[in-house]
C-alpha positions in Angstrom: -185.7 103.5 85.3 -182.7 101.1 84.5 -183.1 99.5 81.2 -182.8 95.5 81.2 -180.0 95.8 77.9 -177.3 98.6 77.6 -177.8 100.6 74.5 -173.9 99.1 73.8 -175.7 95.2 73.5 -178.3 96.4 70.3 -177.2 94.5 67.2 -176.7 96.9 64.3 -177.7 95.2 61.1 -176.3 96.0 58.1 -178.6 95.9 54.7 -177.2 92.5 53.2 -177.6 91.0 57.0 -182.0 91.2 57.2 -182.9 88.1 56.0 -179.9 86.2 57.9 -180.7 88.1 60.9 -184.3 87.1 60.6 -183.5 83.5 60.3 -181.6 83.8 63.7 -184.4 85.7 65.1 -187.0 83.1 64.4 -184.7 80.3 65.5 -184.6 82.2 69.0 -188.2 82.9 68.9 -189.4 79.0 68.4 -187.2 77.1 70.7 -187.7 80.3 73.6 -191.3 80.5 72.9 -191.0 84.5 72.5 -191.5 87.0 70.0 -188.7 89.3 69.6 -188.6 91.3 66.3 -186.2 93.5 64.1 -186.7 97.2 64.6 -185.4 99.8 61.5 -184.3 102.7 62.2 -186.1 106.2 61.1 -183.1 106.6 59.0 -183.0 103.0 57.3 -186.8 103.5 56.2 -186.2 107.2 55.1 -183.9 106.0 52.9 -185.4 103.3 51.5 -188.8 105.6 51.3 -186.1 108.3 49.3 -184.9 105.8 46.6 -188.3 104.1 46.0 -189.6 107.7 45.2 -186.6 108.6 43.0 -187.1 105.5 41.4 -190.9 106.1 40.5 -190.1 109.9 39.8 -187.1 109.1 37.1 -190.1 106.5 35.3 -192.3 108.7 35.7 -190.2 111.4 33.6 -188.7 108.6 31.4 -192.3 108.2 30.1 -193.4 112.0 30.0 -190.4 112.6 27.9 -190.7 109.4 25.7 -194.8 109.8 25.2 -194.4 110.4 21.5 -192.4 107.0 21.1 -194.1 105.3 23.0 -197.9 105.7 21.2 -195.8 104.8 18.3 -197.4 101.5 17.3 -194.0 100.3 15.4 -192.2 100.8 18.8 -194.5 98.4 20.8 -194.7 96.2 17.4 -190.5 95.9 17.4 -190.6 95.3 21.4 -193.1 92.3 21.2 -191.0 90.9 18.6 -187.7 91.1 20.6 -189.2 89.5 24.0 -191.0 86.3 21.5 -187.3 86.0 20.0 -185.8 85.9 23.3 -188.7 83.8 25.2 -189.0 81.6 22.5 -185.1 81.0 21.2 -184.7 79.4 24.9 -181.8 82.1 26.1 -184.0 82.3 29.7 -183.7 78.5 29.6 -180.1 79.1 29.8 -179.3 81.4 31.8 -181.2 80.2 34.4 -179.9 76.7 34.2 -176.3 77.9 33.3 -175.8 76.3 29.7 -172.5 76.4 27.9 -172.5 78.3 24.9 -169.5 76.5 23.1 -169.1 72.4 23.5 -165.5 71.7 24.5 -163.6 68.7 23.5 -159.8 67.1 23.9 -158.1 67.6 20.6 -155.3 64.1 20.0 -152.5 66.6 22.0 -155.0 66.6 25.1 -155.2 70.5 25.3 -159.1 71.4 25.2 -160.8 73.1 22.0 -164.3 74.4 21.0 -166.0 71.5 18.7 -168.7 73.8 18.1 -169.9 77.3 18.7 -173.3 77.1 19.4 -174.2 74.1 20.6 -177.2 71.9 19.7 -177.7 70.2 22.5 -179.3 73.3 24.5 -182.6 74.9 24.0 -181.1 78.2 23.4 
């Protein structure tokens, strides 16, 4: 039986192409009414299958071989203290919304200079 495509005409898509390719897809599929969908191949998901299980295996050593350090109450005592310190001192604040860490002005010769290191204008 004679397929309707040539094997030639299948779009390969590449890993950083999925979610552009899906856009595309469901553009196609609501104005022709039809529900075409992306097919992986056995390879793709194998591989993806692979790292996840590497992935869980190498934590899954990580806290066999650190289970001493890890009952250590200090350890989880230090750890709580760094993530208040960093939630609280407003560096997520600034990353996320891309604050300067140094205020710039014009010096009298025009050239531009830090006025002050950390600035106080920013959460963090």
């Amino acid at each position: 039986m004679e397929t309707f495509y040539e094997s030639t005409d299948l779009w390969l898509i590449g890993s950083n192409e999925v979610y552009d390719a899906q856009k595309q897809i469901d553009f196609v599929n609501n104005h022709l009414r039809t529900d075409v969908k992306i097919k992986f191949t056995f390879f793709q998901i194998l591989i993806k299958n692979m790292a996840g299980l590497i992935l869980i295996s190498v934590l899954f050593m990580f806290v066999k071989m650190t289970y001493t350090v890890l009952l250590n109450q200090m350890t989880w005592y230090c750890i709580a203290i760094a993530a208040w310190v960093i939630c609280t001192g407003g560096l997520v604040y600034s990353m996320l919304n891309s604050m300067p860490w140094f205020k710039f002005e014009r010096n009298e010769y025009g050239t531009v200079v830090i006025a002050e290191y950390f600035m106080r204008g920013q959460r963090g």
